[in-house]
Residue frames relative to the residue before (quaternion, step in Angstrom):
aa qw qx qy qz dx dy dz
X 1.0000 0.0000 0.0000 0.0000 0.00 0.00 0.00
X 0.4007 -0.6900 0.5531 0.2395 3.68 -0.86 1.10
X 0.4989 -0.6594 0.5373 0.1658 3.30 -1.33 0.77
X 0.2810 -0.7679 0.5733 0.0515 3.45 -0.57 1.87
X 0.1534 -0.6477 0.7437 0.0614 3.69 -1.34 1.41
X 0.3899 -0.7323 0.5530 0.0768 3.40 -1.48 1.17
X 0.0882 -0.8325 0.5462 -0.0276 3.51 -0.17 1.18
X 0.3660 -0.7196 0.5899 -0.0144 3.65 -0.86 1.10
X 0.2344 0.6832 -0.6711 0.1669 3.53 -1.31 1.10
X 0.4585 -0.7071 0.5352 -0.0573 2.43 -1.62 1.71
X 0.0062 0.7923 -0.6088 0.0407 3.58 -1.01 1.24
X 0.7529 -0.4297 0.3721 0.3316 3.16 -1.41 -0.38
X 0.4293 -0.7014 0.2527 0.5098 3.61 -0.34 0.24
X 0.5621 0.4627 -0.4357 0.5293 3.80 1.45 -0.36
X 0.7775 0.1950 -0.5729 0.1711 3.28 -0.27 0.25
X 0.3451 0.7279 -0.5162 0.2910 3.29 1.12 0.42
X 0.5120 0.7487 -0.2315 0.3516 3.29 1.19 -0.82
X 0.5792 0.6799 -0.1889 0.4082 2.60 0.81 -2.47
X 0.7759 0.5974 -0.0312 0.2003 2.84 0.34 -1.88
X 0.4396 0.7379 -0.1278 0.4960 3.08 1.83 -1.20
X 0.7859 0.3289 -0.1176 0.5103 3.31 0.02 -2.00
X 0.8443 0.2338 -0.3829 0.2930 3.82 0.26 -0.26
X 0.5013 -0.6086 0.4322 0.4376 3.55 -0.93 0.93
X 0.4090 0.6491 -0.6298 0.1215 3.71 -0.66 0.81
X 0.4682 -0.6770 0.5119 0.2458 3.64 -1.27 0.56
X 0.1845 -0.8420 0.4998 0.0846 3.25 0.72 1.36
X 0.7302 0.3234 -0.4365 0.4144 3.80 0.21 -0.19
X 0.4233 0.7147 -0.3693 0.4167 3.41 1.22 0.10
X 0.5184 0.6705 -0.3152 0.4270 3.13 1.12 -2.04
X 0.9040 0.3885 0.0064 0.1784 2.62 -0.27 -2.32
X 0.3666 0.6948 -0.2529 0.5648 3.52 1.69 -0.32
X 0.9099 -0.0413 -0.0690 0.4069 3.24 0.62 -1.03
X 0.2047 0.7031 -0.5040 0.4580 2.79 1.48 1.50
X 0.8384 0.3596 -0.2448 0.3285 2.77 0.80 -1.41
X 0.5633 0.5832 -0.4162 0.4116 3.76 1.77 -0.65
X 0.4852 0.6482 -0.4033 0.4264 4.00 1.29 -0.22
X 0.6838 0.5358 -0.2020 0.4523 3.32 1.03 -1.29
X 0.5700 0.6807 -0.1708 0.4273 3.17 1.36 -1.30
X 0.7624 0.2808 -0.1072 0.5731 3.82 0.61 -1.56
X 0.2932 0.7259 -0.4183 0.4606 3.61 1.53 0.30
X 0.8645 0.3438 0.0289 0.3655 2.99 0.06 -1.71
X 0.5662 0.4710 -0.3776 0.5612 3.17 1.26 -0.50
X 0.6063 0.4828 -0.3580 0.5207 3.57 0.37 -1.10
X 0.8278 0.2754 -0.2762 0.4033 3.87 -0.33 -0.50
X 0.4756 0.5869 -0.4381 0.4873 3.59 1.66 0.50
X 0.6576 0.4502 -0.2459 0.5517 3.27 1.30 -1.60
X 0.5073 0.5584 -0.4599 0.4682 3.82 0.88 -0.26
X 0.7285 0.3675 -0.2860 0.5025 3.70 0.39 -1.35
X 0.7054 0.4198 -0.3505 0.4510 3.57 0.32 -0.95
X 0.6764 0.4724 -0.3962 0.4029 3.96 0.71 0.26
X 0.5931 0.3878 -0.4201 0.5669 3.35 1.55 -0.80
X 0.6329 0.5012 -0.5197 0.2795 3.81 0.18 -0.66
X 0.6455 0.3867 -0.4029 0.5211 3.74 1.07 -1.05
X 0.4411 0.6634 -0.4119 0.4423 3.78 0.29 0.12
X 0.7231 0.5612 -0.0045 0.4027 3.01 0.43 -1.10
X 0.5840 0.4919 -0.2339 0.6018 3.36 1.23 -2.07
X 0.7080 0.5722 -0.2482 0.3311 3.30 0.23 -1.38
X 0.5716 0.5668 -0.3216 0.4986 3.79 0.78 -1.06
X 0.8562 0.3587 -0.1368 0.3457 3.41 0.57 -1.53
X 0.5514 0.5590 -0.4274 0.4481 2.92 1.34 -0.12
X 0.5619 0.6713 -0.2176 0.4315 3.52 1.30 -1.23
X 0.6032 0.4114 -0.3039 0.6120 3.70 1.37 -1.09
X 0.6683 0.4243 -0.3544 0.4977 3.55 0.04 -0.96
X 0.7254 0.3825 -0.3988 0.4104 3.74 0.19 0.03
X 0.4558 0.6770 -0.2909 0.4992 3.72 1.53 -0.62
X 0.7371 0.5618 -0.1495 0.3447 2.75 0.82 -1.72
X 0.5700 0.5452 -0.2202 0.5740 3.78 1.35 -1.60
X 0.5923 0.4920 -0.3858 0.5082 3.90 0.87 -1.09
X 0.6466 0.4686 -0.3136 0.5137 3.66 -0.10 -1.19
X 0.8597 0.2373 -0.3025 0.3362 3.75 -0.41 -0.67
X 0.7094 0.4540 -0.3339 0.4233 3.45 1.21 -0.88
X 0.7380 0.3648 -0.3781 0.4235 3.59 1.64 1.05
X 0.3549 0.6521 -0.5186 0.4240 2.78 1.24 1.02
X 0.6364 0.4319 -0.3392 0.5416 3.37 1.26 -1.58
X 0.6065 0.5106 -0.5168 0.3231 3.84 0.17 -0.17
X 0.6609 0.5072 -0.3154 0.4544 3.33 0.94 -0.94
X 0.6317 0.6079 -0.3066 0.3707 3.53 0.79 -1.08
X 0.8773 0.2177 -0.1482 0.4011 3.15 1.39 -0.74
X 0.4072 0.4359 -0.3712 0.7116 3.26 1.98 0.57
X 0.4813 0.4145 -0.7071 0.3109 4.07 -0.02 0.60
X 0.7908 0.4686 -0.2447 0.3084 3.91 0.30 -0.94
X 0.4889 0.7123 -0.2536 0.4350 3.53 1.82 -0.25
X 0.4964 -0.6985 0.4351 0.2763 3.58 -0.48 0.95
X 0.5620 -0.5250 0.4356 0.4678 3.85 -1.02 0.82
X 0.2571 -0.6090 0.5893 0.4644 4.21 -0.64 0.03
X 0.4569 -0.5961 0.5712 0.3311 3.59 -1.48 0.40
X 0.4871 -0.6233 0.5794 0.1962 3.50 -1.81 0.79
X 0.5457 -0.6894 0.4728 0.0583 2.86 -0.97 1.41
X 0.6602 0.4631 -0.3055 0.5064 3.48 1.56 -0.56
X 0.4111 -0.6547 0.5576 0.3024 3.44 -1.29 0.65
């Protein structure tokens, strides 16, 4: 059996009232008010924490493009003026 913590909340005195007259299992309610809220948040964490790794990834991917692209330009820049090497085959 899981171990049950008692959590306390404070309203007004009408809506206690309110509250009174309709047949609802308020600690029920609110239990799964709060486990809704709960799988909410996770889910839009694992949302954020997928676009951010998304993201990481993109940029890392550009920033590597990016090192490709320049570290062949300087090659070219300095292999345009450089004689063809000769083949060794006959």
């Amino acid at each position: 059996m899981s171990q049950v913590n008692v959590i306390t909340v404070k309203s007004p005195s009408e809506l206690k009232k309110k509250m009174k007259q309709i047949k609802v299992n308020w600690s029920e309610y609110i239990r799964d008010s709060i486990q809704n809220k709960m799988q909410n948040e996770i889910a839009n964490l694992n949302q954020s924490l997928n676009t951010a790794k998304t993201a990481a990834f993109v940029g890392i991917a550009m920033g590597i493009v990016g090192i490709a692209l320049a570290v062949g330009v300087t090659m070219r820049k300095h292999t345009k003026n450089q004689p063809a090497i000769p083949s060794t085959t006959s």
